[in-house]
Structures are given as structure tokens and as C-alpha cells.
C-alpha positions in Angstrom: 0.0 0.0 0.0 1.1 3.6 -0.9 1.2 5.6 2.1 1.9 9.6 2.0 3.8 10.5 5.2 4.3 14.0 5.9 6.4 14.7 8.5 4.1 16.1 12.0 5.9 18.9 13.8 6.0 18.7 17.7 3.7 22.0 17.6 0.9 20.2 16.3 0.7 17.4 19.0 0.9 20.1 21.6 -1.9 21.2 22.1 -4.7 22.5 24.4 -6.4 19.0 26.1 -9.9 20.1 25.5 -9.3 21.2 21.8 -7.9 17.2 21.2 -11.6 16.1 22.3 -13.1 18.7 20.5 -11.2 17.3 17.3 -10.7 13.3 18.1 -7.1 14.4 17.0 -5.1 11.7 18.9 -2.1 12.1 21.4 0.4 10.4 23.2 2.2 11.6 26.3 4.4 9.3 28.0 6.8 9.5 31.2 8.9 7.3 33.3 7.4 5.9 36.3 8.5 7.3 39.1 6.1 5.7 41.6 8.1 3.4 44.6 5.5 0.7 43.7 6.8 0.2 40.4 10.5 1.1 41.8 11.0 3.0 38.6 10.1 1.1 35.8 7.9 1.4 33.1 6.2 4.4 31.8 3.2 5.9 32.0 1.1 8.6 30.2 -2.2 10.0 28.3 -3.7 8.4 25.2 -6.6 11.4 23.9 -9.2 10.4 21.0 -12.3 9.4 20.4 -11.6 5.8 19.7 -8.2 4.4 19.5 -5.8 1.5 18.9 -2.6 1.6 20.2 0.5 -0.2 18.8 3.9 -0.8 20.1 5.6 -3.1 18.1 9.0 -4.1 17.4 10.4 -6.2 14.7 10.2 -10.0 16.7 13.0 -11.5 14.3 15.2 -9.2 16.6 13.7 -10.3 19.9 14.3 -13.8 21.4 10.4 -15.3 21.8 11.2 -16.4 25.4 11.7 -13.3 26.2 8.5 -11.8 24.6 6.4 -14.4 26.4 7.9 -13.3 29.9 5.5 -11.7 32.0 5.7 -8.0 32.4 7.9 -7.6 29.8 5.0 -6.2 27.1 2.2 -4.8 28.3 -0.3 -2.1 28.3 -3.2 -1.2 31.1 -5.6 1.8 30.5 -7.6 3.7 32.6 -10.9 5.8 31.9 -10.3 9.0 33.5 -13.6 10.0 34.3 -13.4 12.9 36.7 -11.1 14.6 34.9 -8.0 14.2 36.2 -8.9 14.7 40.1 -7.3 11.3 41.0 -10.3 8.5 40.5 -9.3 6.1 37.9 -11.5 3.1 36.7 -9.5 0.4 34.8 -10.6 0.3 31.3 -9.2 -2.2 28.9 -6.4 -4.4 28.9 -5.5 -6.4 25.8 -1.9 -8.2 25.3 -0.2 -8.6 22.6 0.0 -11.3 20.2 3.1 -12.8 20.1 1.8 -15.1 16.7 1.2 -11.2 14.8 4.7 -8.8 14.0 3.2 -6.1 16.8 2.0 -5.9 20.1 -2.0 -4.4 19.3 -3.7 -2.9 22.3 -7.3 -1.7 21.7 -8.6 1.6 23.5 -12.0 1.7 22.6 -13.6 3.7 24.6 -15.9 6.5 22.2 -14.7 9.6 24.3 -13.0 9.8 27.5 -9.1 10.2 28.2 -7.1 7.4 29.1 -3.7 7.0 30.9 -2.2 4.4 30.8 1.0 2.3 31.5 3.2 0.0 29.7 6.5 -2.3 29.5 9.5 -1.6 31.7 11.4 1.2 30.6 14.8 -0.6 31.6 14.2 -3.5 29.6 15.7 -3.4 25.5 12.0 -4.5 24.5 11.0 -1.0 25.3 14.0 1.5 23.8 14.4 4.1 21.4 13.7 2.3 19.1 10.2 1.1 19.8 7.5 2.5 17.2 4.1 3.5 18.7 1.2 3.8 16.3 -1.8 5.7 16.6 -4.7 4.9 14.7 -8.4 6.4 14.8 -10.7 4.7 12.8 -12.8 7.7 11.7 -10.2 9.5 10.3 -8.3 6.1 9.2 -5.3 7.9 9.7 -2.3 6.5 11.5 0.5 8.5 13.6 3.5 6.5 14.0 6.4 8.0 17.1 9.2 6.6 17.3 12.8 7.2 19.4 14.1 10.0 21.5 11.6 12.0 23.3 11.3 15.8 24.4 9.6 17.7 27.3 6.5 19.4 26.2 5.1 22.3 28.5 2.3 19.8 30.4 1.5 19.9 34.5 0.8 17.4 36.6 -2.7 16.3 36.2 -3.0 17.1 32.8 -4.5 20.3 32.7 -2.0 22.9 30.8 -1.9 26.4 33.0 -2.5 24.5 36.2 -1.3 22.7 38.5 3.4 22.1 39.0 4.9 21.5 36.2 5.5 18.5 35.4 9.4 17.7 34.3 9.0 13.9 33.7 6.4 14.6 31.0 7.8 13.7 27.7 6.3 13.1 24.0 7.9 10.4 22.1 7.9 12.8 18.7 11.4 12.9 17.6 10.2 11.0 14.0 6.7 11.5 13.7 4.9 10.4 10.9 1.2 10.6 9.6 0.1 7.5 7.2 -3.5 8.9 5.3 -6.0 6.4 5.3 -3.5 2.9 6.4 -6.4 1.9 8.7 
């Protein structure tokens, strides 16, 4: 299939919270884990549209099988954030991957709400720079791949930009951001 990628500045994923509703224009917002439950590992962060599937996938020719099939290692648990952001989170939907298919696929499918979510161990090589997270929203069967390095956009804890600390372990995974038109 012929996709046209057009390269998706970091400007354009930044963006007021309530504007992404508004719109159903997806984002991702990731940061380590910093919680002593955890003791570290794994990240953790905000998934925004109106219905989503979220990919993290890596090549499995370059990742022993054992290793996939270890528990813990790939994983992904949302939550419905349903008071908007004032600390009550109902779990939501967890899906594993399948370790038969190329990618991990995790569905999101709720029609509108926010999700956070949390996923892999951030010291483990499953999880690196080199991880590709896709995007995909079925009513605009458009898909936004991330991949690598990330960078620290101007969120606060809670998720509500203009209130609240700011929140320095924030980070968007937008280093090499493609769109993909209509590869739903």
C-alpha cells in the first residue's frame, strides 16, 4: 500500500487538552514511572481520542520469543479518566499482545473519555528508542507513528496545561513523527 507521510511537527501534538476532544485528534504523552510501587520502571502517560488502537511493536525476528512471552515484559493497562483528572481512575481495557502477529496491538476503545495508561518496563531493551508507537483512529483512518528519542512538552501534573506544577517527567515520544492517510 502507498502511504503519504508527511512529516508532523512537535507543535501540532501540543496542544490544548480540551481542543484534542473537540477534534478526536489523537495524542500520546508518555513518562517514566517514578512511583516506589513500580520502583521505577515502566512508563506511564495519556492516550486522547475518540476511539483508538494503540501499537507498540517491534520487529520480533530481533527479539528472542522467550523473552517476549515473559510476564511483564510487554504490556499495556488503560484507565478511563472520568473525573477529569482529580485522582479516581477506573481500569478500562487491557488487551496483550499477540506474540503469533509482527506487533503488540492494544485496543482503547472507549468513544470519548481520556485514558492513561502504562506500559512495559522502561529498563528493559523490549522498550527502547527504538520502539514504534502507532496511533490509529478509525474515523479519520489515519495513522501516527512516534518513534525514538523523546522531548519535554510544557504539560503539568494532572494534565491540565496552566494548572497545577509543572511537570518535568512529562515527555512526547515525537522525535520522528509520521502521519500514514488512510492505512487503517
Amino acid at each position: 500500500m502507498d502511504f503519504a507521510a508527511a512529516t508532523v511537527s512537535r507543535d501540532e501534538y501540543i496542544r490544548d487538552l480540551m481542543d484534542v476532544r473537540k477534534t478526536g485528534v489523537a495524542k500520546i504523552y508518555i513518562r517514566p514511572l517514578n512511583s516506589p510501587q513500580v520502583n521505577g520502571e515502566g512508563w506511564s502517560g495519556f492516550l486522547i481520542a475518540p476511539d483508538t488502537i494503540l501499537t507498540i511493536g517491534h520487529a520480533l525476528k530481533d527479539v528472542p520469543e522467550s523473552k517476549l512471552q515473559t510476564p511483564g515484559v510487554f504490556w499495556v493497562e488503560f484507565f478511563e479518566d472520568r473525573v477529569e483528572n482529580r485522582g479516581y481512575l477506573r481500569p478500562a481495557t487491557l488487551t496483550n499482545y499477540d506474540i503469533q502477529s509482527e506487533f503488540g496491538l492494544m485496543r482503547c476503545p472507549s468513544p470519548k473519555a481520556a485514558h492513561i495508561f502504562t506500559f512495559a518496563s522502561q529498563r528493559n531493551d523490549i522498550l527502547s528508542s527504538s520502539s514504534i508507537l502507532s496511533v490509529s483512529h478509525p474515523i479519520q483512518r489515519d495513522w501516527v507513528t512516534l518513534r525514538g528519542t523523546v522531548c519535554r512538552p510544557p504539560f503539568t501534573v494532572g494534565g491540565n496545561p496552566g494548572h497545577g506544577k509543572p511537570d518535568v517527567n512529562m515527555v512526547l515520544f515525537d522525535h520522528d513523527v509520521q502521519t500514514f492517510a488512510g492505512a487503517s
